[in-house]
N, C-alpha and C positions, 0 to 999 in steps of 0.2 A: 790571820785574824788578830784582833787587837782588844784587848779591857781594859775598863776603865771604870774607875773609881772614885766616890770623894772621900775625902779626909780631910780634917779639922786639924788645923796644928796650932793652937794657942787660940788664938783671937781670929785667923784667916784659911780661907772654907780653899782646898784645891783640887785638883785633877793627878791623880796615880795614873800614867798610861804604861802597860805591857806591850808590846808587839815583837814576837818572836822572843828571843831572851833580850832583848831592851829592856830597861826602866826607867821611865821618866818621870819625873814631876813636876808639877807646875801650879804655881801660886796663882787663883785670881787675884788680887793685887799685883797690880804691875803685869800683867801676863810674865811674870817671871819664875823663868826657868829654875828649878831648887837643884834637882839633880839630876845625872844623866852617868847609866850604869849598864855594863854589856856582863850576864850570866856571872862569873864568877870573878870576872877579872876586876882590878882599883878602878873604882869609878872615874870616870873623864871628868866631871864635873864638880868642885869641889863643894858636899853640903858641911856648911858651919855648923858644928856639931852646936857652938853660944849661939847660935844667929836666934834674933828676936821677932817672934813671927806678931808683931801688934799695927792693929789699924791703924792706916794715916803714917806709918814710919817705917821707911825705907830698909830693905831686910839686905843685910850682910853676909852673901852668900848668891853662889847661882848663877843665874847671865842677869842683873839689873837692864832693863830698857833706859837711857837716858835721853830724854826729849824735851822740848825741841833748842835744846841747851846741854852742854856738856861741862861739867865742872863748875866752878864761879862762874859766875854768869860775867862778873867786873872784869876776866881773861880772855871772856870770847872776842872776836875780832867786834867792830863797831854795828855792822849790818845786822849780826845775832843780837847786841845788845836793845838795838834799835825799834826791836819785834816787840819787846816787853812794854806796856805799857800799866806801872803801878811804881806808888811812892814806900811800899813792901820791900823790906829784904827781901832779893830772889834767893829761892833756896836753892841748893845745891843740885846739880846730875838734872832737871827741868825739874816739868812738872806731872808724868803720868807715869811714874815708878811706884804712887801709893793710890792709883785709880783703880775703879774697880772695871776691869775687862770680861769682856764674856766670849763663850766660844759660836764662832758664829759658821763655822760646817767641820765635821770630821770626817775626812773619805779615804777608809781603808782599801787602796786601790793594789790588792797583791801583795807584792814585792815594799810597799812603803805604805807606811801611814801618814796624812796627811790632818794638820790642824789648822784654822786659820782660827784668831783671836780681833777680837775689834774693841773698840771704845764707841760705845753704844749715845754717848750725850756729848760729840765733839762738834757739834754744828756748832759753828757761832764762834768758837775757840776756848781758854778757857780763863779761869781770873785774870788781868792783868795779862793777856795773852790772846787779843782779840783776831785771830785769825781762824777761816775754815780751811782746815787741812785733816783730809782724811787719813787715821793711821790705823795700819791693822800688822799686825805680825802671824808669819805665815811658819809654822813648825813642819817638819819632815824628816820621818825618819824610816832610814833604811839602815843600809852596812855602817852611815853615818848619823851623826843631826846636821841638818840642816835648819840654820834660823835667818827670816829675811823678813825686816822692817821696813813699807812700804807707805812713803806718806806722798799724798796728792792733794795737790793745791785747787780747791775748788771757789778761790776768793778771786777779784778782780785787780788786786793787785802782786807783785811779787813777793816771796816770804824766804824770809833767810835761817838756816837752822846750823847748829852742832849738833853731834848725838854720836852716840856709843851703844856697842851689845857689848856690856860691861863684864866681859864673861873672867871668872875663877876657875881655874882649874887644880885638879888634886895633881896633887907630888908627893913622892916617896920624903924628901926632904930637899928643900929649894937649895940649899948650898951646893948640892951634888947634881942642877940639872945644868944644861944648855940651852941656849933658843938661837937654830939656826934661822938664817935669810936676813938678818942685820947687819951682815958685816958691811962695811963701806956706805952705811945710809949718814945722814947728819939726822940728829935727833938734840931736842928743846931740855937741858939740862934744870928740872924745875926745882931743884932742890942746893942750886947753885945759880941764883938769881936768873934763870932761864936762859943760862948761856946756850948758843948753838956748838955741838960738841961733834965730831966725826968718829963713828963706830967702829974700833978696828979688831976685827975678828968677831968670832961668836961670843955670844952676852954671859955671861955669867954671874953667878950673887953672892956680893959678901956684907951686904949691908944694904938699909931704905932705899931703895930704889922707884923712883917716878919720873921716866921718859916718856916722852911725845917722842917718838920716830912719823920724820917730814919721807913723801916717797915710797912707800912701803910697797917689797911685793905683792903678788896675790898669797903667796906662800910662805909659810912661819912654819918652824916647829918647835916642839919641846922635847928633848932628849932626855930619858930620865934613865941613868944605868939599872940603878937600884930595882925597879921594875918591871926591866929589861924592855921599854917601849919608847915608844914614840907618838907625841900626841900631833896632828897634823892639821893645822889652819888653812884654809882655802877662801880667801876675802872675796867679796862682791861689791864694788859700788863706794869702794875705800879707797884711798890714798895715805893713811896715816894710821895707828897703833898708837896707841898707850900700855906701857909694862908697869908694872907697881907691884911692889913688896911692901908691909910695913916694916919689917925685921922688928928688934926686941923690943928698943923704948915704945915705937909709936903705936904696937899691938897695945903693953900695955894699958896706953891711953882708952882704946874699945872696950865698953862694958858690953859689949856683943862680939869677941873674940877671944879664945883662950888665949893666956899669956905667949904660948907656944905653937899658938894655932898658924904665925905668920910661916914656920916650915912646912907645915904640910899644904900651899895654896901658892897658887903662880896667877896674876891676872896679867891678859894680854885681850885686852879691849880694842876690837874691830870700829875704827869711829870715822867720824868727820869732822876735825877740829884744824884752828887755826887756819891756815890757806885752803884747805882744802873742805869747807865749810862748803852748806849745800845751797841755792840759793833758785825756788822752784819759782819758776815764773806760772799764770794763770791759767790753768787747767795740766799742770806738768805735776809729773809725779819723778819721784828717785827707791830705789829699793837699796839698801843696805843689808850685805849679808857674807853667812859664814858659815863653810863648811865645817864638821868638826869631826876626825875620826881617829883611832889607834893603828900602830904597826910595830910586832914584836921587831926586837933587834935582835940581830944576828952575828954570833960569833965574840 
């Protein structure tokens, strides 16, 4: 059986869920995920201890949903670009990371809980984003979470998207992890004029890190000795990953990140960017998703 809660964190009203020794949390803004925590053990999912919980602004921390745009809107390929129709700066990650979502069935079925989330006023599409595309995200939690973002195209013409489960995870301290299932991919060097770079070995961090890995498996992990675990990605409906660290300077720049807050947080964002961009044609739907669970290490 499963409880559930709301609580208030600053300015934005959420859902606390239990089920078994789970913890979850979850912002109505954004339907986004805050935190995700098993009994006693370091939370899976990293909560920013600065992250700024205010209406209308996008919270730094959690799994962010990024729709139906990923990053600069002016780096997506032309077809993304193309969906927008406004003489607006497009803001950053789209546009339903600071909407407000509602839950629309929770079924405690045994073994898993189950949540689905919808955006209750997306007929029509939304400012400067005249498209009907139904999106709902669908939460599950058993031994793992499961998160899967499902949009369906209910317009008469084709609709092009990027998008990311912009997910954060907790580390013991990012200097000391690993992220297997990269070795030998080509990944989008963005912080070196977006050269194409080839991955040799397992990833490691000694500084800013922001790749686009092109290819990706179903399967990533993050090796963290210090914690003696392993945290364990299982993508759905992907082809590509984004890794980001701010390390020292660019944390600083965050007035919603401790100075030091960039060691304890790894993001490895499940997405659809660059080629591998979604493009649903008229009554088609796509679901994006990701498993996410722990495994101590041994020995």
């Amino acid at each position: 059986m499963h409880h559930i809660e709301s609580v208030t964190l600053d300015e934005l009203e959420c859902w606390h869920f239990q089920h078994g020794q789970a913890q979850l949390l979850i912002a109505k803004q954004g339907a986004q995920v805050l935190s995700y925590q098993v009994g006693d053990e370091p939370p899976v999912i990293w909560l920013n201890e600065k992250a700024q919980y205010k209406a209308g602004k996008g919270i730094r921390t959690g799994v962010p949903v990024c729709w139906p745009w990923f990053g600069n809107l002016a780096m997506n390929p032309q077809s993304v670009q193309a969906m927008r129709h406004s003489d607006e700066p497009a803001t950053a990650h789209g546009l339903v990371r600071t909407l407000e979502w509602e839950i629309l069935e929770i079924d405690d079925a045994g073994e898993a809980l189950h949540i689905e989330l919808g955006l209750p006023h997306l007929e029509g599409g939304l400012p400067g984003w005249p498209h009907d595309v139904a999106l709902t995200l669908s939460i599950r939690l058993d031994t793992q979470l499961h998160i899967s973002l499902t949009s369906h195209n209910r317009s008469d013409i084709p609709v092009s998207i990027s998008q990311a489960l912009h997910s954060y995870f907790a580390v013991s301290d990012v200097r000391k992890v690993q992220v297997k299932g990269v070795d030998g991919l080509t990944y989008i060097e963005t912080l070196d004029d977006w050269k194409h770079v080839r991955q040799t070995g397992d990833l490691t961090f000694s500084g800013e890190t922001d790749r686009i890995y092109l290819d990706t498996p179903q399967q990533l992990s993050i090796v963290d000795p210090d914690w003696a675990r392993s945290i364990e990605l299982s993508s759905r409906g992907s082809r590509s990953a984004v890794i980001w660290n701010p390390w020292i300077e660019r944390a600083r720049q965050f007035d919603d990140m401790a100075d030091d807050g960039w060691q304890r947080m790894l993001c490895i964002e499940t997405a659809n960017v660059m080629n591998d961009i979604i493009t649903l044609e008229p009554g088609a739907s796509h679901t994006l998703g990701v498993s996410i669970g722990s495994q101590r290490l041994h020995g």
